[in-house]
C-alpha positions as MATLAB code, in Angstrom:
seq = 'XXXXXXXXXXXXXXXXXXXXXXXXXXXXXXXXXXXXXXXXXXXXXXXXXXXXXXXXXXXXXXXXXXXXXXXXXXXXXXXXXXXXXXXXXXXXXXXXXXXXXXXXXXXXXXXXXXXXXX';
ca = [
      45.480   96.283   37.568;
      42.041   95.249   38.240;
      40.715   98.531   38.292;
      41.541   99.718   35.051;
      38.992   96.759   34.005;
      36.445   98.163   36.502;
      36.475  101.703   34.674;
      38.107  103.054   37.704;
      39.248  106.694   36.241;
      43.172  106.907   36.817;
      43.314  109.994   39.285;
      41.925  108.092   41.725;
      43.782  105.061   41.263;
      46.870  107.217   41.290;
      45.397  108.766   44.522;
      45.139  105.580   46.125;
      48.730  104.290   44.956;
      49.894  107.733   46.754;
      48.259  107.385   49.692;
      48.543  103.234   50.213;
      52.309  104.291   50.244;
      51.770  107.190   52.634;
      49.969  105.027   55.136;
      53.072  102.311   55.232;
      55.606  105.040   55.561;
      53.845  106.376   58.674;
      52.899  102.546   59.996;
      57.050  102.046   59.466;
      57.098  105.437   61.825;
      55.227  104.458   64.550;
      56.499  100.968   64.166;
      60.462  102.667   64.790;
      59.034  104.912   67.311;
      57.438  102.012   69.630;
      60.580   99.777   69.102;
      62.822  103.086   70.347;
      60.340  103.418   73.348;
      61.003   99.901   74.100;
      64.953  100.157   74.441;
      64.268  103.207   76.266;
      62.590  101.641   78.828;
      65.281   98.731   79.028;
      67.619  101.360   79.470;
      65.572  103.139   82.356;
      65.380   99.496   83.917;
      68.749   98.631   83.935;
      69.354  102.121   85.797;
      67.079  101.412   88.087;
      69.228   99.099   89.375;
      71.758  100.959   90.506;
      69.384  102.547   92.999;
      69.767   99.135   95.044;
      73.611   99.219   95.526;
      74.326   99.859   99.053;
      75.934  103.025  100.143;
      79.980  102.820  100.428;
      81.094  103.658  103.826;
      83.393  106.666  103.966;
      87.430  106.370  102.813;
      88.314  107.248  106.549;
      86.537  106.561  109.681;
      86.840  108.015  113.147;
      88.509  104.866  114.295;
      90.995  104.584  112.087;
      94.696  104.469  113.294;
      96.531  107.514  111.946;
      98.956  106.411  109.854;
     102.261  108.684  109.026;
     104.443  107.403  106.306;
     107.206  109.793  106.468;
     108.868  111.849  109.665;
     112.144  113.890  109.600;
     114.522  112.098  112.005;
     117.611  114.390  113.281;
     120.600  112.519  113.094;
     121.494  112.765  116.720;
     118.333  111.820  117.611;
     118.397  108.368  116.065;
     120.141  106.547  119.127;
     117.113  107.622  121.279;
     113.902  106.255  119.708;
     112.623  102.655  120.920;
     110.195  100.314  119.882;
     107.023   99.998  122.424;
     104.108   98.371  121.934;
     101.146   99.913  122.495;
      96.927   99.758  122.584;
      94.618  101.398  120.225;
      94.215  104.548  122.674;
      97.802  104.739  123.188;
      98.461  103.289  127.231;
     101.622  101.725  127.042;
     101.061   97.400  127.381;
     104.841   96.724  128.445;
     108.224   98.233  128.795;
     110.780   96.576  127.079;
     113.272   98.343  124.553;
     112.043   96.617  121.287;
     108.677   95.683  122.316;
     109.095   92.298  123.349;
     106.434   89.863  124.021;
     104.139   90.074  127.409;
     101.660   87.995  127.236;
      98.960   90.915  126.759;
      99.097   91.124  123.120;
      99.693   95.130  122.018;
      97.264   95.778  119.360;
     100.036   98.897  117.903;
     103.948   99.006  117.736;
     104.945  102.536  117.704;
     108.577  103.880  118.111;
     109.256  106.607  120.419;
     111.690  108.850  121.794;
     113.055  106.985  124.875;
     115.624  107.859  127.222;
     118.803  106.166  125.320;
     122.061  108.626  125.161;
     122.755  110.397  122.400;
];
C-alpha cells in the first residue's frame, strides 16, 4: 500500500506481488523436499540395522538325530520289536528287553526288531 504513495506504477507492483508469491511457493518446495530427504534417511538408518542381526544357523545340521515319525509295522511283526537303548552313533549301551537302566546313561531309545517269536 505504500507504494501507490511512492508513485510506484502498478505493473511493477503487480510484478512484485506475482513473484513475492512465486518465491514462497518454491521456498514451501524445497522446504517439503528437505523434510522428505530427512525421513528418507531415517528410513535408510533403521535398515541399516538389520545388517547387524547375526546369521541363523541352518534348520538341520549334520548332527542332528534323524527323526522318523511314522513306519509301517506288519502285524505279525509287532511281537518282535524291543526297546534298546542306544548312543548317538548307534553301539548298543545294554541289553535288556525294554531298555532298562545300566548305569551308563543311553543318550537314544530306539526300538528294534529283536529275536521275540512271532
Amino acid at each position: 500500500l505504500g507504494c501507490l504513495w511512492c508513485d510506484v506504477p502498478m505493473g511493477t507492483l503487480a510484478a512484485i506481488i506475482a513473484l513475492a508469491f512465486a518465491q514462497m511457493s518454491e521456498f514451501e518446495q524445497v522446504a517439503t523436499a528437505f523434510t522428505h530427504l530427512l525421513n528418507i534417511l531415517n528410513a535408510l538408518q533403521r535398515l541399516t540395522k538389520y545388517f547387524e542381526i547375526p546369521q541363523e544357523l541352518p534348520a538341520e545340521l549334520p548332527g542332528d538325530p534323524q527323526v522318523r515319525v511314522r513306519v509301517k509295522v506288519d502285524r505279525e511283526d509287532l511281537a518282535t520289536f524291543e526297546l534298546k537303548r542306544c548312543s548317538a552313533d548307534g553301539s548298543e549301551l545294554d541289553a535288556s528287553p525294554m531298555g532298562g537302566e545300566s548305569g551308563r546313561g543311553g543318550l537314544i531309545t530306539v526300538c528294534v526288531r529283536g529275536k521275540g517269536q512271532a
